[in-house]
C-alpha positions in Angstrom: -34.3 34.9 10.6 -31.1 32.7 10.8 -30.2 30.5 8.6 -30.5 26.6 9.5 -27.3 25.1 9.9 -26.0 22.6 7.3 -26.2 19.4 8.0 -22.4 17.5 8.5 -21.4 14.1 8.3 -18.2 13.0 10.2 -16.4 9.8 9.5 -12.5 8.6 10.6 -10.9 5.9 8.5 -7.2 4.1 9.5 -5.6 4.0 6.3 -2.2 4.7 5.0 -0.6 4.8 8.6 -2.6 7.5 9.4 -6.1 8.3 10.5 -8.3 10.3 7.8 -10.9 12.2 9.0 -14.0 13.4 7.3 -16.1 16.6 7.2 -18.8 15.9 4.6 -22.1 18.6 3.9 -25.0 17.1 3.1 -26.6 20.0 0.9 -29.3 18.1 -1.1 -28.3 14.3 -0.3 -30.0 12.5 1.8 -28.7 10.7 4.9 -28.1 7.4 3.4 -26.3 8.8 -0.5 -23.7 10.7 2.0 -22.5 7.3 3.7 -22.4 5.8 0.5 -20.8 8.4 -0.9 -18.1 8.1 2.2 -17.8 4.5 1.8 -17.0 5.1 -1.8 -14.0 7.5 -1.1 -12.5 5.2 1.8 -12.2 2.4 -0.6 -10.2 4.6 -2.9 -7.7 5.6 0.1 -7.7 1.5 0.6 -7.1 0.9 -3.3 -4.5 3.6 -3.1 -2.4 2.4 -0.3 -2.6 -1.5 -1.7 -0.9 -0.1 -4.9 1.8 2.3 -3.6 2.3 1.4 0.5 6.2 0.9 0.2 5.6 -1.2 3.8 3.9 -4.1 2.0 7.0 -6.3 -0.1 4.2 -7.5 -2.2 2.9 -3.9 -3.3 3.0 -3.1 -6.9 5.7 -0.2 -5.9 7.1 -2.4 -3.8 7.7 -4.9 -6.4 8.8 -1.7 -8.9 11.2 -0.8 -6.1 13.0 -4.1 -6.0 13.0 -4.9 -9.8 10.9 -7.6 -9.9 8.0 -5.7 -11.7 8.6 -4.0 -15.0 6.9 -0.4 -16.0 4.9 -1.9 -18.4 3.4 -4.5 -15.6 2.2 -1.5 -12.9 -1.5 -1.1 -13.1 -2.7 2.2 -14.7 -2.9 4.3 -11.5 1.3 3.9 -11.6 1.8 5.6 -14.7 -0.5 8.6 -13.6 1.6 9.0 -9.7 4.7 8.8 -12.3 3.9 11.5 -14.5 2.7 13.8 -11.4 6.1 12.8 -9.4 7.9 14.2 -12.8 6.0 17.1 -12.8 6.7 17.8 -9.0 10.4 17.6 -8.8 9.9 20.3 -11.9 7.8 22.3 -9.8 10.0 22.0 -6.4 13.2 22.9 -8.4 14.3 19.2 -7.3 13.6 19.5 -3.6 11.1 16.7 -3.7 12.4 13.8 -6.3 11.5 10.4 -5.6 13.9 8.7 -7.7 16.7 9.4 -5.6 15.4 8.2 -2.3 17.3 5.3 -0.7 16.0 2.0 -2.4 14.8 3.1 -5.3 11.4 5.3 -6.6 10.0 6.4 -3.4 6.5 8.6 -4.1 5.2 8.4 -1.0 5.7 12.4 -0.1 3.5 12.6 -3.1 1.2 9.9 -2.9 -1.2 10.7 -0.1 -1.9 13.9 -1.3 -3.4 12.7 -4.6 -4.9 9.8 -3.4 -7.1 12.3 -0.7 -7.4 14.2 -4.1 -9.2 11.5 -5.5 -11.5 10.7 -2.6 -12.3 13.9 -2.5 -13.4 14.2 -6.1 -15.6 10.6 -5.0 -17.3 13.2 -2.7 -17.9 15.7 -5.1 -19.1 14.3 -8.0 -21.7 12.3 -5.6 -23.3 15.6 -5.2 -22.0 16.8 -1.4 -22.4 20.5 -1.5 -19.0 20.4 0.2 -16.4 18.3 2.2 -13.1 18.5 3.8 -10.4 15.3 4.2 -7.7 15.7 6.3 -5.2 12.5 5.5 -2.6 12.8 8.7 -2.1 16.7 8.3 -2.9 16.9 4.4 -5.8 18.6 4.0 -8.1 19.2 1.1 -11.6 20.7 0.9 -14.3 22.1 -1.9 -17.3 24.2 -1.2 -17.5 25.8 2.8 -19.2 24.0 5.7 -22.1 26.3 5.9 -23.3 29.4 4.0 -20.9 32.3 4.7 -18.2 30.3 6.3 -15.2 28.8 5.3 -13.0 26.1 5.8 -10.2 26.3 8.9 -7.2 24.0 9.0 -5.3 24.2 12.2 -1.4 24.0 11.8 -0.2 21.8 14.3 2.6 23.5 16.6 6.2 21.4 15.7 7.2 21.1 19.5 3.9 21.3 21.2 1.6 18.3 20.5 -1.7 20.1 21.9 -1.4 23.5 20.3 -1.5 25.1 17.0 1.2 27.3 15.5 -1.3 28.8 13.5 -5.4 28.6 11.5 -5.4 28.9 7.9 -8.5 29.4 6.2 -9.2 27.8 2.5 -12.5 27.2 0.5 -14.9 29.3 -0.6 -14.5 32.9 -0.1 -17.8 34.4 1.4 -17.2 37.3 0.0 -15.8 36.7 -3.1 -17.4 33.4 -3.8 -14.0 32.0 -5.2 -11.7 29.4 -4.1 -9.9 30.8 -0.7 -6.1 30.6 -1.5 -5.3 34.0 -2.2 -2.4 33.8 -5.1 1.4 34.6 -4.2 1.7 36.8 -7.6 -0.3 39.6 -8.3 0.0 43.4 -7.0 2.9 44.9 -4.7 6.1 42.2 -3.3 3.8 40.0 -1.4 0.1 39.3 -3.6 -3.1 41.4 -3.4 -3.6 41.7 0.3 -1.6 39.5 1.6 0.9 40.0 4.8 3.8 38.1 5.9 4.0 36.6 9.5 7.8 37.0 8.9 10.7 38.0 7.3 8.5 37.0 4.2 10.4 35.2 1.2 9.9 37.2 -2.2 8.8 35.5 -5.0 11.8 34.0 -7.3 12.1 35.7 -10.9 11.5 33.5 -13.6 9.3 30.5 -12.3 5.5 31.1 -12.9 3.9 27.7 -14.2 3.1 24.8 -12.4 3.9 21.9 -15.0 2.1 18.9 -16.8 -1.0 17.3 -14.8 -0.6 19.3 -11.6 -1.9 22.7 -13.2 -5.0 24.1 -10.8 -8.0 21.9 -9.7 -10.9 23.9 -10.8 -13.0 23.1 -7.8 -11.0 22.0 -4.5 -8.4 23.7 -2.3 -5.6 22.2 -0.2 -3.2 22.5 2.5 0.3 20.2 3.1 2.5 20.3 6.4 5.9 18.2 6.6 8.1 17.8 9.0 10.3 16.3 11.5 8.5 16.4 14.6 6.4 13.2 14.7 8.5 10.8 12.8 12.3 12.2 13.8 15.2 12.3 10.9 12.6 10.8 8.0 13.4 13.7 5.0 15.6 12.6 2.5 18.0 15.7 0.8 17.9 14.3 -2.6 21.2 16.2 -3.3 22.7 13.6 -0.6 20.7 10.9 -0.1 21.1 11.2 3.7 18.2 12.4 6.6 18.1 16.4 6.4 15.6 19.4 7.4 16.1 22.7 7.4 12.6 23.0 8.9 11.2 22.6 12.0 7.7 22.7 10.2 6.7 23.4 6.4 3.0 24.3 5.1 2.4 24.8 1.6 -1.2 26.0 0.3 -2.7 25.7 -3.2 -5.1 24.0 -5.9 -3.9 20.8 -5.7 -2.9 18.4 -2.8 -0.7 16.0 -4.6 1.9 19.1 -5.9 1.0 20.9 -2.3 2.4 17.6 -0.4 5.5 17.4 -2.7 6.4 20.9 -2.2 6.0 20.7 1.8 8.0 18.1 1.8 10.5 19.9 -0.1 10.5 22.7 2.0 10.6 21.0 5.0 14.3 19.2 3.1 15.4 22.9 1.9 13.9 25.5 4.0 14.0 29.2 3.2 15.9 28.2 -0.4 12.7 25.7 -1.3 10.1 28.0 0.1 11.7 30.6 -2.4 10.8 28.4 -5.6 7.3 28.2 -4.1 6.8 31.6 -3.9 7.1 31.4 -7.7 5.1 29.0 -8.6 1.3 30.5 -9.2 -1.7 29.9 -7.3 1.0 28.2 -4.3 1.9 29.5 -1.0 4.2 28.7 1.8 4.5 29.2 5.7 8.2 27.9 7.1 8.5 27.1 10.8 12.5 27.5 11.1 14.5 24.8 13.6 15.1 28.2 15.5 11.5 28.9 16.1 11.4 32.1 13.6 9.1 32.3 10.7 8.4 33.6 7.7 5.7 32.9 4.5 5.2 33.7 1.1 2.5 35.6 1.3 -0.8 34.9 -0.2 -1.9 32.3 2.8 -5.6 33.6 5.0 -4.1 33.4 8.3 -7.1 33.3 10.7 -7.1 35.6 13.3 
């Protein structure tokens, strides 16, 4: 006899320039805990985006940005998104650093990602049995959408609006019952089982750790993808200071969706040299869409097929 299915709860909420869209499983909660519970998270996104939306002059960041706010004035959630930004441009080997974008401390490639984080973690401790948000591409997810299944996140294609380069799935391995990012270390050049889609990028000697705050999230799983293709010549080279992408699309999968969104966007700046110094970094993976169509991945992402 089959299983019933699990019972979902969808929800899309404009925030952030973006739409985010939610996948929420009920498990034990009744109808009424899961909106609440959804209500909850969109008023974090909404909190978020007051505090760090570098559109709004009268932002705290904003303000930061422009000098008319002092460190010591930011509200508590500044000092946090500073610390993380730190421990990124560690992490990316300076690919993604927010201090040097034009007009001062930009952390908006980072931003998203941990305020989705956060939502996310609204979700869980409420007592979902499992949810996905997907923040304008940045995805991240805990538990599976129904017993034996897990999460899939579409890759949008760069140059072709209505098709996907590729499916990647995360979450909960039904066969493992572990978190479904396979890691980029382990066994043999390319990570227990894994196969890359092309030339592959081996893992760079020497760079193991993933620094300060943004070590692994015990419980959730995430996918970033940066790019060019809807917003044109945005990506800052920090090196320069001027528009560059040696990407034509750049996915980066891993415990946590604030250092996942930093990385892509690093990638997406540097290309095959960022994508190596995520190859290094444990428990992260890459997939790089080159401007000439080719491609080529860490290893260690579950390509659907």
């Amino acid at each position: 006899m089959s299983a019933e299915p699990a019972q979902l709860t969808t929800h899309a909420e404009p925030v952030m320039g973006t739409v985010f869209s939610f996948t929420a499983v009920h498990g034990d909660l009744p109808a009424d805990a899961v909106r609440a519970a959804l209500a909850a998270a969109c008023r974090i996104l909404h909190h978020c985006d007051a505090l760090f939306s570098t559109w709004d002059p009268a932002s705290p960041v904003s303000r930061f940005r422009r000098g008319k706010a002092a460190l010591g004035q930011m509200p508590p959630e500044f000092a946090e998104v500073l610390q993380e930004c730190a421990a990124a441009k560690e992490a990316s080997g300076g690919w993604f650093d927010p201090w040097a974008m034009p007009g001062g401390f930009d952390p908006t490639g980072l931003v998203k990602g941990w305020a989705t984080e956060w939502a996310l973690e609204e979700l869980r401790t409420a007592g979902l049995s499992g949810a996905l948000i997907n923040g304008g591409g940045d995805v991240a997810v805990f538990g599976s959408p129904a017993d034996g299944q897990r999460w899939r996140v579409g890759i949008r294609h760069p140059w072709r609006a209505d098709a996907l380069a590729c499916v990647i799935e995360v979450g909960q391995d039904p066969m493992t019952e572990e978190r479904g990012l396979e890691s980029s270390g382990g066994s043999g050049p390319w990570g227990p089982g894994a196969c890359p889609r092309g030339g592959g990028v081996p893992p760079r000697a020497g760079t193991g750790g993933v620094p300060g705050r943004l070590a692994a999230r015990a419980s959730i799983a995430a996918v970033a993808t940066s790019g060019p293709y809807e917003r044109g010549a945005h990506l800052i080279d920090p090196a320069t200071g001027r528009p560059a992408s040696r990407a034509a699309s750049a996915t980066v999968t891993g415990p946590s969706l604030a250092l996942a969104d930093a990385l892509a966007t690093g990638v997406a700046v540097g290309g095959d040299e960022a994508l190596a110094v995520v190859a290094g970094l444990e428990g992260y993976a890459g997939y790089l869409i080159r401007p000439d169509g080719s491609e080529t991945d860490t290893g260690g992402i579950a390509f659907a097929h």
